[in-house]
Short mmCIF file of the C-alpha atoms (twelve columns), coordinates in Angstrom:
data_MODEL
# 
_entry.id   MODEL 
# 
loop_
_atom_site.group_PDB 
_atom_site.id 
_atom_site.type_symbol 
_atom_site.label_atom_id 
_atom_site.label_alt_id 
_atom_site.label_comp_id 
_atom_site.label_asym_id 
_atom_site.label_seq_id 
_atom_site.Cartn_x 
_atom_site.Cartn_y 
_atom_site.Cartn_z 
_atom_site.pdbx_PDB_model_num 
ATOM 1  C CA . UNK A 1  122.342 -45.019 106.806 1 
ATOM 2  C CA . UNK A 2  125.498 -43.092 107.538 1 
ATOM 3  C CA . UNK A 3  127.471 -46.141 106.443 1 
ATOM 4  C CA . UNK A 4  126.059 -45.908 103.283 1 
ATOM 5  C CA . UNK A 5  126.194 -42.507 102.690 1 
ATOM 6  C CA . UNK A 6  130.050 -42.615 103.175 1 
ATOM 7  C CA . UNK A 7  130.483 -46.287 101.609 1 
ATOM 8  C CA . UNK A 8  128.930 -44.946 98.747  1 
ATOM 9  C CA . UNK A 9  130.366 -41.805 98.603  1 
ATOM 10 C CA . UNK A 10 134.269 -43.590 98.659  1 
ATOM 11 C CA . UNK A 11 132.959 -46.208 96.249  1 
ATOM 12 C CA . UNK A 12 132.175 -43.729 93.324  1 
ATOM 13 C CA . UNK A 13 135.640 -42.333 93.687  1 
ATOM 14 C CA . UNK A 14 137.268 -45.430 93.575  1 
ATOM 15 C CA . UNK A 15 136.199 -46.841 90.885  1 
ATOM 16 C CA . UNK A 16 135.945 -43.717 88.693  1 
ATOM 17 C CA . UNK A 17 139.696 -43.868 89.434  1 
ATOM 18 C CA . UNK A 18 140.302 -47.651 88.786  1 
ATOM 19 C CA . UNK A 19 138.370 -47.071 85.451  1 
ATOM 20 C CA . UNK A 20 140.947 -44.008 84.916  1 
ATOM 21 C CA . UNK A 21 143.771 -45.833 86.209  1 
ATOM 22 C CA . UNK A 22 142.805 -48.665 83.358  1 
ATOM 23 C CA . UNK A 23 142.590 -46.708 80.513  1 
ATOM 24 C CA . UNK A 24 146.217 -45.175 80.946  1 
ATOM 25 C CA . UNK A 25 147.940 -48.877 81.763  1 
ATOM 26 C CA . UNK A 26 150.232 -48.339 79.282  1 
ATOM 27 C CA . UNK A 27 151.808 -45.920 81.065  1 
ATOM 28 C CA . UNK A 28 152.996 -46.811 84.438  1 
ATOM 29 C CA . UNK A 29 154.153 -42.911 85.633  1 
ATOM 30 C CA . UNK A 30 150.751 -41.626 84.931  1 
ATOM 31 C CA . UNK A 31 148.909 -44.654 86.598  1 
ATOM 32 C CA . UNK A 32 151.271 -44.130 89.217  1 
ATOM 33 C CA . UNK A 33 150.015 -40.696 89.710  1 
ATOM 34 C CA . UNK A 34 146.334 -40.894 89.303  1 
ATOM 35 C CA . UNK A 35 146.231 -43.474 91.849  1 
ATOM 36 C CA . UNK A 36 148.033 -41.658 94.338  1 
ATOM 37 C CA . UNK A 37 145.494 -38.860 93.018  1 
ATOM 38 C CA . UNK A 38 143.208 -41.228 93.641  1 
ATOM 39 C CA . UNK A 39 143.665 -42.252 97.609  1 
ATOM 40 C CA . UNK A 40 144.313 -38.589 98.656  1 
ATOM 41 C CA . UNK A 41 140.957 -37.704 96.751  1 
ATOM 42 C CA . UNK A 42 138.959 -40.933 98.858  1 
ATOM 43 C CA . UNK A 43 140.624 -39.619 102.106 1 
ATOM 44 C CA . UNK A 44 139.530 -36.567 101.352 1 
ATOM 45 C CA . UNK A 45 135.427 -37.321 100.224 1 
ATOM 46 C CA . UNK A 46 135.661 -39.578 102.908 1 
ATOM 47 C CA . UNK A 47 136.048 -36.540 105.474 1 
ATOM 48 C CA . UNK A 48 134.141 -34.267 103.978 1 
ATOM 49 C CA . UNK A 49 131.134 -37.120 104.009 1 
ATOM 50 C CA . UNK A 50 131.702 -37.839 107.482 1 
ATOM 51 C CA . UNK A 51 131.762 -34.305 108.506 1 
ATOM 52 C CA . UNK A 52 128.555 -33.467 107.028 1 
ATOM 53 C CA . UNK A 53 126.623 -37.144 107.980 1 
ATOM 54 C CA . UNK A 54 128.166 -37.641 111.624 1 
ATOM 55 C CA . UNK A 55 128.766 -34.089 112.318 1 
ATOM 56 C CA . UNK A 56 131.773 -34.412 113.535 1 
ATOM 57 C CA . UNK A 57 135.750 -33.773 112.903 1 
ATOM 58 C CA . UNK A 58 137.108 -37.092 111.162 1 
ATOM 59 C CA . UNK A 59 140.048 -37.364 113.527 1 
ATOM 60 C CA . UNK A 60 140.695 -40.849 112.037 1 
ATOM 61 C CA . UNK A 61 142.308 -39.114 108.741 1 
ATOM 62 C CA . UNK A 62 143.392 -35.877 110.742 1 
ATOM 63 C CA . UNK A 63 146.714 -34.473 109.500 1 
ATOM 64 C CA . UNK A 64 147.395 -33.332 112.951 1 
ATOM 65 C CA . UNK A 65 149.309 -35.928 115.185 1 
ATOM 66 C CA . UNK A 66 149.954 -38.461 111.981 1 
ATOM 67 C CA . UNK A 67 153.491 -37.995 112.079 1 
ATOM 68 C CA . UNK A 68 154.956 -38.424 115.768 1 
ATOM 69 C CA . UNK A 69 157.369 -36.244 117.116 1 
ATOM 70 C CA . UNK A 70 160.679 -36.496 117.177 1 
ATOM 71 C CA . UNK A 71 162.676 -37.613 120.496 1 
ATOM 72 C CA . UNK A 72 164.826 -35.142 121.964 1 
# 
């Protein structure tokens, strides 16, 4: 059921973003840029919906310890 919950939740935004992506296809800058809008706004519901379902911190799209650290 959590599956779902999350599935679903990532599923609305993507397509109400591929159905706002297609009406601008004219215009690559602005698709460009409500796509991108797009991803950081699934990442986003995604974490939020896993926080609340699973209880838990989603340390799969945690900013902390995504970029390495530098040698040295």
């Amino acid at each position: 059921m959590r599956l779902s919950k999350q599935l679903v939740a990532v599923a609305v935004v993507a397509f109400a973003g591929g159905a706002i992506t297609g009406a601008v296809q004219g215009n690559a800058f602005l698709a460009l840029v409500i796509g991108v809008a797009t991803a950081v706004l699934a990442v986003f519901v995604y974490a939020r919906v896993v926080r609340w379902s699973e209880r838990r911190a989603p340390v799969e799209v945690a900013g902390k310890g995504a970029v390495p650290a530098s040698p040295g």
